[in-house]
N, C-alpha and C positions, 0 to 999 in steps of 0.2 A: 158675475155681480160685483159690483162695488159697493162701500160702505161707506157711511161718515164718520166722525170722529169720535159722535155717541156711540153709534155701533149699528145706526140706522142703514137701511138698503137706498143708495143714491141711486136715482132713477136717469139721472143724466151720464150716469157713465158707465161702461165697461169695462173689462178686465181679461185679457188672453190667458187664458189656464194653462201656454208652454212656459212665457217667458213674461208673464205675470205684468203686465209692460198695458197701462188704460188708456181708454179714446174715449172721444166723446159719444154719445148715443141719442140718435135724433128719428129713433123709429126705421133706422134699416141697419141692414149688417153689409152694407157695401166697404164701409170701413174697415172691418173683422176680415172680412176674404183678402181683402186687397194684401190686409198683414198676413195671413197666413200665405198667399203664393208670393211674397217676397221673401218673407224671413223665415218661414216654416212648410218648404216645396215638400210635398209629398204625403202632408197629414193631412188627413182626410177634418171638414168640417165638423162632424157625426161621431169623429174619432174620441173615445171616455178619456180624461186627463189621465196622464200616464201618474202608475202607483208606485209610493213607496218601497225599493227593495227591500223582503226582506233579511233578518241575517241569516248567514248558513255557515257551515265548519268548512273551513278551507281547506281544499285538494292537497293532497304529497307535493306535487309542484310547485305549487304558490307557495308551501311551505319551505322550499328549498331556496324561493327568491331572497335576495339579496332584501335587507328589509333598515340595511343602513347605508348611508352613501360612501361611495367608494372611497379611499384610502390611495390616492394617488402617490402619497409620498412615500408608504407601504411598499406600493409594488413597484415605483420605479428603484428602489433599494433590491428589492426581488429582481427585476431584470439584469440590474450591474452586477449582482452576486451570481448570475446563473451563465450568464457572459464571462464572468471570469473562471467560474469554477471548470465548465465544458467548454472551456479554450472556442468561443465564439466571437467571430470578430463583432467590433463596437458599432460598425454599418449593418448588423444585423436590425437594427431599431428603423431603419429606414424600409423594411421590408414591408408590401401592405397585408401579404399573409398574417407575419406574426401582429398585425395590427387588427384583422378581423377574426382570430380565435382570442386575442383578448378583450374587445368588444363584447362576443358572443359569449364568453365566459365570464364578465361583470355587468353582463346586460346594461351595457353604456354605451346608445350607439355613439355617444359623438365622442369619445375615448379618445385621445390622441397620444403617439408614443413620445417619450420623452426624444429629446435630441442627441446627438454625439457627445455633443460637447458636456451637457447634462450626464450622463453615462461615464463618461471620462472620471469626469469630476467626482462622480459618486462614487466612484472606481478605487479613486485614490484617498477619498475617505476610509471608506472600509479596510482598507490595507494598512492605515495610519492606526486604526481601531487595532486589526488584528495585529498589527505588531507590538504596538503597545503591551495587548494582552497576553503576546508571545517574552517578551520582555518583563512582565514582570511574574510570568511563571517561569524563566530562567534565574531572577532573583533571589526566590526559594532554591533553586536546585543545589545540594549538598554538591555535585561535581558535573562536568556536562564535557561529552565526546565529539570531537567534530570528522567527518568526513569532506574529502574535497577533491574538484577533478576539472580537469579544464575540457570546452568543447567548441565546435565551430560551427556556427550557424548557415543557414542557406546562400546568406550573403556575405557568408566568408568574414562572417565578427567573431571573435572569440568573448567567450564568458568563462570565468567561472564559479561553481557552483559549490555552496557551502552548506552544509546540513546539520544541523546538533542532537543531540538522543543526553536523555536524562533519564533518570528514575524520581518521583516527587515522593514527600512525605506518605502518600499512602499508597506506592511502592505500586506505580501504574509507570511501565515506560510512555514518553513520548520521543517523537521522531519526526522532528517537519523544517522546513527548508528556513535556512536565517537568509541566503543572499544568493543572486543570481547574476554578479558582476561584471560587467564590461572592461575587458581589456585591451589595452591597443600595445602596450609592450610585448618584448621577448620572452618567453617562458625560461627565464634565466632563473636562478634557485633563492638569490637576494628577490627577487621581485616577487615571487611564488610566497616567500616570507613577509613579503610585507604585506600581503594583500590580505593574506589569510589574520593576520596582527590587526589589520582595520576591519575586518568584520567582527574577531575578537573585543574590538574597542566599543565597535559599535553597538552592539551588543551587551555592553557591558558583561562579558565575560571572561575576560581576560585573566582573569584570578581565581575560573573555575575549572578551566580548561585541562583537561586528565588526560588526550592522548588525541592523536590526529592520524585518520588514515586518508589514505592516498594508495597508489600503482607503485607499480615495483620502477616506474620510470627514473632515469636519474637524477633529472630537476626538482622532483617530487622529494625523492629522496634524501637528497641534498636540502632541499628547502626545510624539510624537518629536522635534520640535524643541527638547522639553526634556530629552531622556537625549542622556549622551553619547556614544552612537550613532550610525551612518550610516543614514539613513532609506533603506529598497528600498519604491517603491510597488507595489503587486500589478500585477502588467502586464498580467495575464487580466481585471482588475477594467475594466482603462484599455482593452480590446480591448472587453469587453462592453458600456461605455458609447457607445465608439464606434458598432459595432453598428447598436446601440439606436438612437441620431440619425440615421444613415444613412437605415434603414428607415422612419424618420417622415418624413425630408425628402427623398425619392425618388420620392415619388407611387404608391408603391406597398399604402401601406393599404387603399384600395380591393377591390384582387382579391385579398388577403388578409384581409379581412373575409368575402370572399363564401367563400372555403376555409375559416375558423372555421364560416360557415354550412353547410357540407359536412360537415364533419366532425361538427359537433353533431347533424345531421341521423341520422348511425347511433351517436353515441353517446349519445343520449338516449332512443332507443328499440330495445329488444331483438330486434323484430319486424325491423326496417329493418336489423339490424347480421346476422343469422340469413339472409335475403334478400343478405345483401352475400357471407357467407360462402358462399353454395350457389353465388354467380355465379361467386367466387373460383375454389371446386372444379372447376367448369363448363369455365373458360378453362384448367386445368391449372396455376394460381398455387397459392401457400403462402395458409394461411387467417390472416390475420393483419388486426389492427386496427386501424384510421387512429389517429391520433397529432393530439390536441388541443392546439394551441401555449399556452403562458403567459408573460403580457407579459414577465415579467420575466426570461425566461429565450430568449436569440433562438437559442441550439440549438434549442428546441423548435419555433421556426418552421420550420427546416429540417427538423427528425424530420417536419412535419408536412407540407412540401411535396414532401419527397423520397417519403413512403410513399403522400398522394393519386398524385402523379405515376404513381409506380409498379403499383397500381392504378384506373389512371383508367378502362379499357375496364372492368373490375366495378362500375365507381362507375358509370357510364352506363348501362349495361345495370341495373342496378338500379334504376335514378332512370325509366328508361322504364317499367318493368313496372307504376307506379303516377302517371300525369296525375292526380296530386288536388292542390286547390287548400293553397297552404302546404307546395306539395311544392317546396326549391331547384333552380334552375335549374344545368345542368354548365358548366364552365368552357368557354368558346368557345378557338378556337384561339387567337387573340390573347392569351386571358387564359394558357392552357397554356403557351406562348412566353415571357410574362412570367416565370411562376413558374419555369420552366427555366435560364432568364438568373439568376434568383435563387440558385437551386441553386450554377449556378457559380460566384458569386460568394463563397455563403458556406461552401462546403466547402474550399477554403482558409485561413479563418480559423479551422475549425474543426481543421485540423487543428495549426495554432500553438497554437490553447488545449490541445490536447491534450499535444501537447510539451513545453509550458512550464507544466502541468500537472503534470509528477510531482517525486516527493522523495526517489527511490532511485536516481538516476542526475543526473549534474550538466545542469541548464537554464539559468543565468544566465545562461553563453558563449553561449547560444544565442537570446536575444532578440533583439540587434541584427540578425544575418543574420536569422532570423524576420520582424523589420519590416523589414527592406531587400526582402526575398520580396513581403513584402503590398505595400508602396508598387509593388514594382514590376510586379505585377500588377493593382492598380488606376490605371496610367495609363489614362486614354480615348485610343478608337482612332477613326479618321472611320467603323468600321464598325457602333460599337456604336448604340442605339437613345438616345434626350431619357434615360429612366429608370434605364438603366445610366451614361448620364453621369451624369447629379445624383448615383447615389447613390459612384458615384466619386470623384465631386469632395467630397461631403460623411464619406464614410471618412476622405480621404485629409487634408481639413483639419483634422477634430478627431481623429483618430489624431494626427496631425503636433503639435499642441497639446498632447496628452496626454505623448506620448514625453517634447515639452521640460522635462517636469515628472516626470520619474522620474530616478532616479540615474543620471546619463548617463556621469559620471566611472567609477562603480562599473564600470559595463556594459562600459564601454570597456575597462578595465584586464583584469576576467575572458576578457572574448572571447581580447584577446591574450595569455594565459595557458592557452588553450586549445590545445594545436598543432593542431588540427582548423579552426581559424577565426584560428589568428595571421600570417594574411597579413593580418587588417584590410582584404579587399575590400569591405566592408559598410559600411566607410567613409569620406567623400572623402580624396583623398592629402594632402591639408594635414592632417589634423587625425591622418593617424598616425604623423608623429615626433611627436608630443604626447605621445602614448599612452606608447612608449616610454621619452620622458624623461621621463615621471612614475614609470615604472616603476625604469628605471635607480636614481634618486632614494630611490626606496623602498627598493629590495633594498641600495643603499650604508647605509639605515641596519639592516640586519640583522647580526647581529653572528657575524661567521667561526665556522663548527665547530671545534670541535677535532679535531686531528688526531694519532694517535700516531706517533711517530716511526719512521722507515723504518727498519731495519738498515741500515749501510751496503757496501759491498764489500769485499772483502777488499783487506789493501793492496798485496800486491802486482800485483792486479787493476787498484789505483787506480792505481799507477807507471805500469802500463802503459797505463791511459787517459789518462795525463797525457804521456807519454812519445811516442803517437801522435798528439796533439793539433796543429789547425793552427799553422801560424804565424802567422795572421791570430786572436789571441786577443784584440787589442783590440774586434774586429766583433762587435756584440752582436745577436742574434736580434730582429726585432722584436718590438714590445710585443705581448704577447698580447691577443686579444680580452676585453672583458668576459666574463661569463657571459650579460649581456641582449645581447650583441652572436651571442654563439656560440650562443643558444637562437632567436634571428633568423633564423640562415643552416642550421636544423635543416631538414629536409623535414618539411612538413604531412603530417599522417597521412592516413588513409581515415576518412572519417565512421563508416565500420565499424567501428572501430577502441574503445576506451574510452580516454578521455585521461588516468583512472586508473590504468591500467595503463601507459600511457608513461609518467606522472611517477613510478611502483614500480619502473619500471627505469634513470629516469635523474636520479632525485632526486640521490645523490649528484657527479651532474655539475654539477650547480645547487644549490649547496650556499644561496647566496642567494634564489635565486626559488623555491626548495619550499615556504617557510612562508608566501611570497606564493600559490602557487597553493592551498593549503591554506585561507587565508582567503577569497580568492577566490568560487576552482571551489564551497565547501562553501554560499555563500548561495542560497535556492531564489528563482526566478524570479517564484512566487506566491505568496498566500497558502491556496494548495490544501490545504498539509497540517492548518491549522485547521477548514478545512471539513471534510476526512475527519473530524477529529475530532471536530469536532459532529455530523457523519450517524451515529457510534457513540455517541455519548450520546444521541442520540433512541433508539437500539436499547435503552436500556438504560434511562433516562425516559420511560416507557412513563404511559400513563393507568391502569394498573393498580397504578405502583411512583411515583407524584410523587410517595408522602412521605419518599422515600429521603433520608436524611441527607446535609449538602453533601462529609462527609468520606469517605461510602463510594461516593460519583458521580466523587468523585477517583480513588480506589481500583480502582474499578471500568474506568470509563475507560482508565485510567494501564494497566491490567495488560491490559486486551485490548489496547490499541494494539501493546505493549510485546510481549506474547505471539504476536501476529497478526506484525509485522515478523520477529520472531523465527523463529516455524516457516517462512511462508509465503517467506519472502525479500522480498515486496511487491513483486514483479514483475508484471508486466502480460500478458494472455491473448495468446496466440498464436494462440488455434481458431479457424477462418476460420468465418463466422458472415454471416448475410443482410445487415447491418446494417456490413458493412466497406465502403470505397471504393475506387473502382479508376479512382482518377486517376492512378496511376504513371506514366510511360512504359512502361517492363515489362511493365505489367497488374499488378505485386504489390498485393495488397492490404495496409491497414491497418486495424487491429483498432479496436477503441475504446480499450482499452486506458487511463489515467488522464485522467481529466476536470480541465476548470478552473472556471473560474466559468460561469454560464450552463447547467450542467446540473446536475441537482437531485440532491439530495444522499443520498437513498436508492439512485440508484444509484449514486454514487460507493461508498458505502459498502457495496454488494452485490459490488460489482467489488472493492472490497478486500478484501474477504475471501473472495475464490471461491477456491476449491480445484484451480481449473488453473493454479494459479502457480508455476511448478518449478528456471524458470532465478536463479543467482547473479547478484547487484549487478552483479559488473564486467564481467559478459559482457549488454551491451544485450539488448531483448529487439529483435524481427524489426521490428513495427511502429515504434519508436523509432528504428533505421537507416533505416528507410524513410521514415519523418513528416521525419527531417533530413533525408535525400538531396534531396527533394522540395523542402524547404525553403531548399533554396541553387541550385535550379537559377532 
């Protein structure tokens, strides 16, 4: 029906009940059909006007829809930061996968990804941001330690790589990369110095700088004796050399030549490694691979005598199933015996490198007690065998050699600074009031905080405290202690314990020795955190991306480091895993947890970025209480 304007029924016209759309009406409905199989196929004449929905409570799903429109500039910032953090190249955005999971994820089908160049661009935003923000928390820093090491990329560029570590006002280290440098010169020891001078600059840190580590190498070496700087040598660097001479002059090349010959044995052929795995299964072991040592790295001697050991009954049993000539011979008891001895020897040091290894918790306190541990387990006993003496005596003389060539002053001052290690047992009793008065010396030239003035009492409060006062007003209280006196006679904490959070709560009792422990506690013990750095520029210096510009390898770099310490906290695995040791007393195990020098650098850099890293800086992780406990017994 139609109506007129009074509200009367018009007899001359109709009305469609879909699309409410009139004709005229002259006594047939040839009009009305006509529009419904044009404009309306498939509804029936007869069919009742379709009714009002009505409301209902909306489904969990509908609930979860998206109910505002997307945020494009949101998530193309989200892409550049996920691409730079998991070192993905920038042609990843051209993909149409990652273009159909984020469609289907912001239910937008006509989504489109941003562009390279777009990506780029936003790339170098965010890096200009985070530097910024890195820069003016180095502004605050009371002192700031740099590390530094040069390396050479896939396409035979050299860089090199600078790192900072601070302690801030509420006594949280940080540790994340200032610069990832292009060099096209000689590593001559003026150039090594000036390069490290302009990131200093750049940085505006140049006036905060407390000490620069490097390798024992000679340009390094030399490059630091010309900043004015306190030189830290890499102590992991000084452990691995040691090592290294040990195992040569110990007479044990021999039966570790014949283990290389073992091992090559199933890993150069797929047949022989397949045979090792079925025995594995057979005996009820984990099916796992023997481990090929490489010279340069003497963890991996260990990876590789601890995992034959460990399967040695599949290794024999394998090697029987096939008498053919060029087949290796098994390790006789004797020679198992040796390699055993071996084991002992170096899972101790391995767990110092580990310790003194990380750059999210303070290690420099922690050297000395560390070598005083190893010395004092590499004494010779009337019980050990010719092989364990030599390589005892040959640790312990160029270990001994090396130490006297690292910052012995440095080491000294932080340990006792440490309350976890400021009894200075780890060193003879001559030489720790030394320690002290150097300390004393130091903290007298820090210059008094300010203090605001107390309110005083009320007076006639004061009458009365003067009015009860003795008679004996001449006698004066004795002299109070210094602060280096009264932080002496403190109790030693619990190695459990974080020495950052003692000095958070008792910084202003020490109003002198804070900014000394800040200097201090904040220098890293290795130059570990440069090598992280390089194992993420190979992730990202790939053979598919060497012609990456040296500014966006900066960039790149700089923002996963930056973003990885960030989310993850760079804390160390907790997950008890086949590959932990259980030399405790206890049984606790410890994890692997941060590497030093001597293990290779893909997996340092797999372990830094693994996704079970959950606990905070100042709360140690398990195996770091544990790697110390161990370390001072």
């Amino acid at each position: 029906e139609s109506y007129n304007k009074d509200g009367s029924v018009d007899n001359t016209k109709v009305q469609c009940s879909i699309c409410f759309k009139e004709f005229s009406y002259h006594r047939s409905t040839s009009s009305l059909s006509y529009h419904l199989q044009a404009k309306h196929p498939g509804v029936s004449p007869d069919a009742s006007p379709p009714s009002k929905p009505q409301p209902r409570q909306r489904t969990i799903p509908e609930c979860g829809r998206r109910s505002r429109p997307l945020d494009e500039n949101k998530l193309t910032t989200a892409i550049a930061r996920w691409v730079a953090t998991d070192c993905r190249p920038v042609n990843i955005v051209e993909d149409s996968g990652l273009r159909d999971v984020i469609r289907l994820a912001s239910s937008e089908p006509a989504y489109t990804l941003p562009s390279r160049g777009t990506i780029v661009a936003r790339i170098e935003e965010l890096y200009e941001a985070e530097k910024q923000s890195k820069i003016n928390l180095l502004r605050n820093a009371n002192a700031v330690a740099l590390t530094g090491d040069h390396w050479t990329s896939v396409s035979n560029q050299n860089y090199l790589g600078v790192t900072a570590h601070h302690i801030d006002a509420d006594w949280k280290l940080h540790s994340f990369a200032l610069a990832v440098k292009h060099s096209e010169e000689r590593h001559f020891a003026e150039k090594c110095a000036e390069q490290f001078s302009e990131v200093a600059e750049q940085w505006e840190i140049a006036g905060k700088v407390t000490t620069i580590g490097t390798d024992s190498a000679r340009n390094m070496t030399a490059a630091a004796r010309l900043l004015p700087y306190e030189h830290m040598p890499c102590v992991a660097h000084s452990l691995q050399r040691s090592i290294t001479m040990s195992l040569r002059d110990s007479g044990l090349e021999n039966v570790l030549a014949k283990c290389r010959k073992l091992v090559g044995h199933f890993k150069h052929s797929p047949a022989n490694a397949a045979e090792l795995r079925a025995q594995q299964e057979e005996l009820g072991q984990p099916q796992e691979p023997l481990v090929q040592d490489v010279s340069t790295r003497w963890n991996s001697t260990l990876s590789m005598i601890t995992r034959l050991l460990r399967n040695k009954d599949a290794v024999k049993a394998t090697l029987e199933l096939h008498q053919q000539r060029g087949t290796p011979a098994m390790l006789t008891n004797a020679e198992l015996e040796k390699i055993e001895k071996l084991e002992t020897l170096l899972e101790p040091c391995r767990y110092v490198t580990e310790l003194l290894g990380g750059e999210q918790y303070i290690s420099c306190s922690a050297v000395l007690p560390a070598l005083c541990h190893l010395f004092r387990l590499m004494t010779g006993s009337d019980d050990d065998p010719g092989y364990v003496l030599r390589f005892k005596a040959a640790f312990t003389s160029d270990l001994s050699k090396r130490k006297q060539s690292t910052n012995l002053q440095w080491l000294k001052v932080a340990t006792a600074l440490d309350p976890r290690f400021k009894d200075l047992k780890c060193l003879p009793r001559s030489e720790r009031e030394e320690v002290w008065k150097l300390i004393k010396e130091e903290s007298a030239q820090q210059p008094e905080p300010r203090r605001e003035p107390e309110p005083g009492p009320p007076k006639k409060k004061m009458h009365f405290l003067l009015a009860a006062a003795s008679d004996s007003d001449d006698e004066e209280d004795p002299a109070s202690d210094t602060s280096v006196d009264r932080y002496r006679g403190e109790p030693s904490i619990s190695i459990d314990d974080c020495p950052l959070e003692w000095w958070s709560g008792h910084a202003r009792a020490y109003p002198t020795l804070a900014p000394l422990a800040q200097k201090y506690l904040a220098t890293p013990a290795t130059t570990v955190p440069c090598e992280r750095l390089f194992s993420l520029s190979g992730h990202i210096l790939q053979k598919k991306r060497a012609a990456l510009s040296t500014a966006n390898v900066t960039r790149l770099v700089s923002l996963s480091s930056h973003n990885c310490a960030a989310v993850e906290g760079e804390t160390v695995h907790e997950a008890q895993t086949s590959d932990h040791f259980d030399l405790l007393p206890n049984g606790g195990g410890v994890g692997r947890g941060e590497r030093g020098h001597g293990v290779h650098r893909r997996a340092v850099a797999d372990r830094t970025r693994s996704k079970g890293r959950r606990k905070t800086v100042q709360v140690q992780s398990v195996w770091v209480r544990f790697a110390l406990r161990y370390a001072m017994q």
